[in-house]
C-alpha positions in Angstrom: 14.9 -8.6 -20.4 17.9 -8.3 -18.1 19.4 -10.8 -15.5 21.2 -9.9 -12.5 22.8 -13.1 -11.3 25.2 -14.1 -8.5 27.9 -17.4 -8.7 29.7 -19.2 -6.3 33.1 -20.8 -6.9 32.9 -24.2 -6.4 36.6 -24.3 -5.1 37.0 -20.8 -3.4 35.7 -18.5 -1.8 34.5 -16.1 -4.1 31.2 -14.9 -4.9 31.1 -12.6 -8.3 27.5 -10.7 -9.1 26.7 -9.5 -12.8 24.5 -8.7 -14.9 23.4 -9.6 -19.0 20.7 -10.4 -21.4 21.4 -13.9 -21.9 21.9 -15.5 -18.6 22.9 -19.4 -19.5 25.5 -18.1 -22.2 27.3 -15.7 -19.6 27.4 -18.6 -17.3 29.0 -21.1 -19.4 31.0 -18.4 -20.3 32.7 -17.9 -16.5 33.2 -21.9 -16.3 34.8 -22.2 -19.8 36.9 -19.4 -18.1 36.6 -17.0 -20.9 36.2 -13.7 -18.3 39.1 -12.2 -17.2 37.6 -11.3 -13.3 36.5 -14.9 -12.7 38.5 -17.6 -14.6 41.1 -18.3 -11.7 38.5 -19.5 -9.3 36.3 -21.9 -11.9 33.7 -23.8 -11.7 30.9 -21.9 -10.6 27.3 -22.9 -9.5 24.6 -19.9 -10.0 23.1 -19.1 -6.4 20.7 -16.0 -7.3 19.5 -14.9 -10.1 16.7 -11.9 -11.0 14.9 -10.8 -14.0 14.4 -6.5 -15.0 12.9 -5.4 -17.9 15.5 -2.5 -18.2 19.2 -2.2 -17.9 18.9 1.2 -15.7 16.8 -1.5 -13.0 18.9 -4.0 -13.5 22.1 -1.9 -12.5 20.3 -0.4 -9.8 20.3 -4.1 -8.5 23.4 -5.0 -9.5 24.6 -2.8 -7.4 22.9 -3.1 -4.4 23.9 -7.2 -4.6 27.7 -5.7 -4.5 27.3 -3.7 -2.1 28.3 -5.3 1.6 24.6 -6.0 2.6 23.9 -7.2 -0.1 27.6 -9.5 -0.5 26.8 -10.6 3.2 23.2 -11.8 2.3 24.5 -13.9 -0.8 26.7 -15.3 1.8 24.4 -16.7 3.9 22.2 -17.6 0.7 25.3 -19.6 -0.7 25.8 -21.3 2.6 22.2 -22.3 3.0 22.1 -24.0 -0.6 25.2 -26.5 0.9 
């Protein structure tokens, strides 16, 4: 199983969308700021997440979340949660 997940920074903003198999690990691993891309704008709440059974489908969705529709609606999904 694969997770395509979208963060927030807490402080900034900055929304960052990945994917990986183990969904809590990568997580803690943005806010111990142990990723290159995110670790200036730490801490980070999760604001989406989806499960895929395969990495191809998973991709697929990872890349339609970075695309500018798909940026705009984590916007507005990040601005709702507040």
């Amino acid at each position: 199983m694969y997770y395509v997940y979208a963060i927030s920074s807490e402080k900034h903003n900055y929304i960052y969308v990945g994917l990986t198999h183990d969904l809590e690990a990568r997580i803690k691993r943005h806010n111990d700021g142990r990723e290159r891309t995110t670790k200036f704008y730490i801490p980070y709440e999760l604001i989406y997440s989806e499960a895929c059974e395969t990495r191809p489908e998973a991709r697929i969705r990872e890349k339609y979340w970075k695309s500018g529709i798909g940026k705009e609606k984590l916007r507005s999904l990040r601005d709702s949660q507040k």
